[in-house]
C-alpha angles and dihedrals in degrees: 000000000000088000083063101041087052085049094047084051115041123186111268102225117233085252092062095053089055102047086053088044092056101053090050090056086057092211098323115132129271101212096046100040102038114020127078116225104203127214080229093075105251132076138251122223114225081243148350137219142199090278095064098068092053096101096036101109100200100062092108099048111129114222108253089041145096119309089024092211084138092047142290095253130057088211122055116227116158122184124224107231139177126192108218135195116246120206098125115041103188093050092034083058088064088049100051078047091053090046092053090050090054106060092286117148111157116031124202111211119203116189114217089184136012128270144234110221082243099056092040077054095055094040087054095041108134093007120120108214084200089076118031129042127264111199106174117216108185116179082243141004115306134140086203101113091035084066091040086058105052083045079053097048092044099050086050098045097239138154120272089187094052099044112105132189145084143265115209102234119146109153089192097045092057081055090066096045095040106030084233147073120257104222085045085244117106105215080061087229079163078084092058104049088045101056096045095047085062105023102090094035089061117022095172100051120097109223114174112061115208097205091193074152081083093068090051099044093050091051107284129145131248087254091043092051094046109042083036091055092043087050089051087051098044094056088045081049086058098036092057095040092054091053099059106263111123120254097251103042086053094051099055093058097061129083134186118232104200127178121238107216131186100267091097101192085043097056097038088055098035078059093056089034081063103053090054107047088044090054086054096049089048082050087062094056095053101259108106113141100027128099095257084072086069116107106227096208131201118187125194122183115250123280089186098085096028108124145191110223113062087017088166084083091060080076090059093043091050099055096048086050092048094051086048092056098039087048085047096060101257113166091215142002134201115201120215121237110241105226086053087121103071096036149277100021106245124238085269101048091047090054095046090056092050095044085053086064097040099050085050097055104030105038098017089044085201087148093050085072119057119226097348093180091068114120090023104138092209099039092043096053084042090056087045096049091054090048099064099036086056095042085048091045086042091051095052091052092053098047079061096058100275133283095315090063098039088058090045080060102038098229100136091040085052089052095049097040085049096057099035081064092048086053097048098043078047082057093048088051102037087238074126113035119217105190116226084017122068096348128058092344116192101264102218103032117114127186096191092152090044114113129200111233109258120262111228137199126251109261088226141019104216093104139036111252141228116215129211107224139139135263085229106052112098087052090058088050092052091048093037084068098054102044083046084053097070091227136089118207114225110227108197120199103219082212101201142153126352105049095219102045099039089061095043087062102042088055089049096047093046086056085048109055092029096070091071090057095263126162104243116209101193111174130173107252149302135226102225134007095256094051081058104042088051089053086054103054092047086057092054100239121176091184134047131203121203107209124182143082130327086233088056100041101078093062103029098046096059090050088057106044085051096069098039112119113178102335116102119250127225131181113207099225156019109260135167086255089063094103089055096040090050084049090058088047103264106140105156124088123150112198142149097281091054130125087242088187103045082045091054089049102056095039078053088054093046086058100051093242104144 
């Protein structure tokens, strides 16, 4: 019976999809229609099929074995954490207990402030670092509290060997925030004496810290962050090695701190991408095979494409974020609060990020399955694109001298910063969408309180540097002027003519113009141009907006501009008439192809807003 229902239903050849592809497209092109140009420098098929995985090399991989791409464990465990700030360590001590109490089991710490081995004391005080999870965030490099936990553990009798957990401490990554190096010597041998003075105290602990998050987070691609964190290990790798501390020992003290963004598939290959090319370059060094070969992995969700108007979407980009990076491999997440834009995340947003984690772990069950995404034709020629972009990207690094010298050039803080100005140009023109942002804003929300986080300066200027920012920033900019202003400019839709055309615009214009914070006025429709133009000016609109067709434009346009006073006048479109139009003094034209953030600035101008 199955013999007859195969025959009933050969296999379709590829050939024979795209011949049927093709005809559908009716002389449009392939490439431009169909395929994904990536910003990471390859290209994405519109879909793959068996065939496809015939030359990837790393399908029958087991979890738990070389090259680790389905995982470095054979059973899946993943840790809820939540990073914390810390500015009051006797209060903060009830909120790490309250954490715990909630589903907690691995804390981050960020200290806002130093302190005092007293007061580290206090903030640890009933806590078993045996069992849950101590990852140290000091403001800059310091082995302080390192030293302040093993005093904690001792006085408590408790286990080194058992004790887990991090301290963020990446000498080269402080080099592209701060244009200098930290220990004022450039080989960053500060690095060296720190981590063996603590690395036989505390083997389990990781403590060197690769924040390859940092290229993300100031703009980078998946390939860029990876090959570019790789790149980071593998010069702490030398370092260490060259100063007498043994390859694998070196190796298990560092972890590698990624960003999960929003483009789910990507991250979730760029995660498995990672496994593999750490495990090669631990091949090099003659570990392949032995538990040092195995990527200890962080993920944090993006702070890239957090906002801070309709705050309330960072918790659906996070959650997506956190199930990429989960489904990825990572070994443990912290999920931003959403509100982390405008402060000290509050009780509730607290709870909702670590809810996010627990209601994937505990009803999804995404981290009872290991490596769920294996066999997937597309996710597995993704993984193996980024694969051989970062290993390309790795390689030319090397052939430099390594990541050191690439940084003394500035080569890897020209690429970031590169790309960082190509997204952004991609924001100001929605070739990127940012929800809430530059695309369908909530039209009556105002952040006038609401503050941008200062930009400093670079405490030195030997080195180029790299800057954590958001995609969304320049648009707030731009909205936080206008909600500081006090005014809200009324933006009024002359609705008029093709049904269809006339509400499609309308819909487009009030977007637009929402998205600087201004008032929009739609309506359904008017009979003639000067019914319109009186209902505009009751309702007090220093802007009009003429929506209707490209066929009806070059008649109607020139009727209503005629009768403009001192309202701005604005044509939704860009249609063939344009030039006409432009001759009779119509400048302005708002359309798909347009700068929406240099528009909105000078509309913004015109009003007097500054």
């Amino acid at each position: 019976m199955d013999e007859k229902l195969f025959q009933e239903f050969p296999p379709v050849p590829t050939e024979q999809w795209e011949e049927i592809i093709l005809k559908d497209l009716k002389g449009a092109d392939y490439e431009k229609k169909l395929v994904w140009n990536t910003l990471e420098g390859f290209k994405v098929r519109p879909y793959y099929r068996s065939e496809h995985l015939r030359d990837l090399d790393f399908l029958k991989v087991l979890p738990g074995n070389f090259p680790y791409i389905r995982g470095t464990n054979p059973k899946a465990y993943l840790p809820v954490r939540q990073d914390v700030i810390v500015s009051d360590p006797q209060g903060d001590n009830k909120l790490l207990h309250k954490l715990l109490n909630s589903g907690v089991e691995s804390l981050g710490l960020i200290f806002e402030k130093e302190l005092s081995k007293n007061e580290f004391f206090k903030l640890l005080e009933g806590i078993n670092p045996e069992k849950v999870e101590i990852n140290l965030i000091p403001e800059t490099l310091t082995g302080k509290y390192v030293e302040y936990l093993i005093e904690f553990c001792k006085e408590n009798s408790f286990d080194f060997s058992k004790v887990k957990g991090s301290n963020e401490y990446d000498s080269f990554g402080y080099i592209l925030l701060n244009g200098k190096t930290f220990c004022n010597n450039k080989n960053c041998n500060c690095a060296v004496d720190y981590v063996k003075t603590y690395i036989d105290l505390l083997p389990n602990f990781k403590l060197i810290c690769i924040n390859a998050k940092n290229f993300h987070n100031s703009g980078g691609t998946a390939v860029q962050e990876l090959a570019f964190g790789i790149s980071m290990a593998a010069e702490y790798l030398k370092l260490l090695v060259e100063n007498g501390i043994a390859v694998s020992k070196a190796a298990s003290t560092l972890r590698f701190n990624f960003a999960a963004g929003s483009n789910y598939f990507m991250e979730i290959s760029k995660l498995r991408a990672a496994k593999l090319i750490w495990a090669k370059v631990m091949e090099a060094n003659r570990e392949k095979d032995s538990e040092c070969s195995k990527i200890n992995i962080h993920c944090e969700t993006s702070y890239w494409n957090k906002t801070i108007y309709d705050p309330y979407v960072n918790m659906l980009r996070v959650t997506t974020e956190a199930m990429a990076a989960i489904l990825g491999g990572a070994d443990s997440v912290n999920v931003l609060p959403y509100d982390v834009t405008l402060g000290k995340p509050t009780d509730f947003s607290l709870r909702i990020a670590r809810n996010v984690q627990i209601i994937l772990k505990e009803e999804a069950n995404i981290d009872k399955v290991i490596d769920p995404s294996a066999g997937s034709y597309f996710i597995e020629n993704l993984t193996n694109s980024i694969i051989e972009h970062s290993w390309k990207k790795f390689l030319e690094i090397e052939e430099v001298g390594g990541f050191m010298n690439a940084i003394s050039e500035g080569r890897i803080q020209d690429e970031i910063n590169a790309t960082a100005q190509k997204r952004k140009q991609n924001v100001a023109t929605r070739q990127e969408i940012i929800l809430g942002t530059n695309q369908y804003p909530n039209f009556t929300e105002t952040q006038p309180e609401a503050k941008l986080p200062e930009i400093k300066e670079p405490l030195g200027k030997d080195f180029k540097t790299i800057r954590i920012a958001r995609a969304s920033e320049e648009f707030e900019i731009l909205r936080l002027k206008t909600d500081k202003s006090g005014k809200r400019p009324k933006t009024f839709m002359l609705t008029i003519g093709n049904l269809t055309f006339r509400k499609a615009r309308a819909q487009f214009s009030c977007n637009f113009f929402a998205c600087a914070g201004f008032e929009v006025i739609d309506n359904n429709g008017f009979e003639s141009i000067g019914a319109g133009i009186e209902a505009a000016r009751k309702a007090g609109a220093e802007i009009i907006v003429l929506c209707s067709s490209d066929d009806e434009y070059a008649e109607l346009a020139p009727k209503a501009f005629e009768k403009i006073k001192d309202e701005i006048f604005v044509v939704a479109g860009n249609p063939a008439c344009r030039a006409e139009l432009e001759k009779k003094g119509i400048t302005n034209f708002i359309h798909i192809k347009s700068n929406v953030l240099e528009e909105l600035k000078n509309y913004q101008k015109l009003l007097g807003i500054n």
